[in-house]
Each structure stands twice: as structure tokens, then as C-alpha cells.
C-alpha positions in Angstrom: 307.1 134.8 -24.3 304.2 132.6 -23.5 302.8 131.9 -20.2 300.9 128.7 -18.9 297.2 129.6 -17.3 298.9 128.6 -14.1 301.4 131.3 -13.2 299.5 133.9 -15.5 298.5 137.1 -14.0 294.8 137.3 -13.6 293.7 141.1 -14.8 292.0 142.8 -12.2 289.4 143.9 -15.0 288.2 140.3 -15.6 285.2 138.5 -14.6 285.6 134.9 -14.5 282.1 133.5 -15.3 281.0 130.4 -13.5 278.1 128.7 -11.5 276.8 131.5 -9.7 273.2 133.3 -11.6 274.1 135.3 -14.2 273.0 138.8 -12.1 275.8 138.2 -9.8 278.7 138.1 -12.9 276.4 141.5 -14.4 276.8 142.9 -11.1 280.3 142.5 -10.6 280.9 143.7 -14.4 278.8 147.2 -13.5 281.3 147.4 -10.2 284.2 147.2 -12.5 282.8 150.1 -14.9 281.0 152.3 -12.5 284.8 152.3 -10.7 286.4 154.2 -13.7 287.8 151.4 -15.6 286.8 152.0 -19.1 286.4 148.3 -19.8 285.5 144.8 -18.8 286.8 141.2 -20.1 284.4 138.2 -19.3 285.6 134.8 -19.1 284.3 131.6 -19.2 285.1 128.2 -20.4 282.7 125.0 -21.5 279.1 125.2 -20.1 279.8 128.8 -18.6 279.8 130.1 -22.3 276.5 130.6 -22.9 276.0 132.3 -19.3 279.0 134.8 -20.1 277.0 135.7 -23.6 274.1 136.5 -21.1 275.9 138.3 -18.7 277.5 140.7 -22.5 273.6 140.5 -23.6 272.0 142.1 -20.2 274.9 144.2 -19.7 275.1 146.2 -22.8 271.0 146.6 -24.4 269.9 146.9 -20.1 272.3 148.7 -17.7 275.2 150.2 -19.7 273.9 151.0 -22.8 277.0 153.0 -23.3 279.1 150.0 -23.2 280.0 148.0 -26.7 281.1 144.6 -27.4 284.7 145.3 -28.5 286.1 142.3 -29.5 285.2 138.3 -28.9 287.6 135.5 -28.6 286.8 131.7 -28.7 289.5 129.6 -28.2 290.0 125.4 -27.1 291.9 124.6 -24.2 293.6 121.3 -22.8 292.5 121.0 -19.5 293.8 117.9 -17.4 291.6 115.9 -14.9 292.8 115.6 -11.6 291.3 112.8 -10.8 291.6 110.5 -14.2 295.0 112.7 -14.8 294.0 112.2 -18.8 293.2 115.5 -20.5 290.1 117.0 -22.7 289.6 120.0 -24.7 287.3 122.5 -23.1 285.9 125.4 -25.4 286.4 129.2 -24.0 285.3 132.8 -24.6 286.8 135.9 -24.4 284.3 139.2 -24.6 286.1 142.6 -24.4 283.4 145.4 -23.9 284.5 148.7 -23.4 282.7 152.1 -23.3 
């Protein structure tokens, strides 16, 4: 059964990349794996893309080497404007990294 993005469950191992520098989302995905999770998802849609393949890049060859890239999703979403209320397709990633 498929669920919109809107009333989906957000998994607590996530990392929704976004403005902030890219040491902040690193940060918050060393958190996540130093707590005993054995992996990390990072998000991020449109211009955020390129920052979340940073965030994979710094993560796995300078702070957790023992971490691996598991698997990478790219996908197109239909996002709606709220102000314009017409709606565009913004890209998105998906990397799974796991020890």
C-alpha cells in the first residue's frame, strides 16, 4: 500500500539534507552511527543533491571509513507550489550507507 510523502513515517535513521553546511548533516550522520545504528539514509531533493553526495563523500574516505555506500536511489518527485498552486518535478537522492 503506498503512502503520500505527507502522512509517511519519517525513519529516525534519516538525514534530511538541506541548507545548512555540509559538516552539520556529517555531523548528525556520525551521531546516528556512533549511537549503535548500523546505518544511515541521507536525503535530499533538487539543489541539496550535490551537498548530500558531499555529506556520503566526507563521511565514508574521512570519519567512518568503516562505513560503505550500500545502495543509491534517484528518483523525480511532483512537488506543488504553495504559492502558484501549479506543480514541478524536483529530482531526489536516496544514499543508504551502512557499516
Amino acid at each position: 500500500m503506498a503512502t503520500s510523502a505527507n502522512t509517511q513515517q519519517r525513519d529516525p535513521n534519516t538525514v534530511l539534507v538541506g541548507k545548512k553546511p555540509v559538516m552539520n548533516y556529517v555531523l548528525a550522520c556520525l551521531t546516528l552511527l556512533q549511537n549503535g545504528n548500523s546505518g544511515v539514509t541521507i536525503k535530499a531533493r533538487g539543489r541539496a543533491i550535490s551537498k548530500a553526495v558531499d555529506v556520503a563523500q566526507i563521511l565514508t574516505k574521512r570519519f567512518a571509513t568503516d562505513v560503505t555506500v550500500k545502495k543509491i536511489s534517484i528518483d523525480t518527485e511532483q512537488v506543488k507550489s504553495p504559492e502558484t498552486g501549479t506543480t514541478s518535478n524536483v529530482s531526489s537522492i536516496e544514499i543508504k550507507l551502512e557499516k
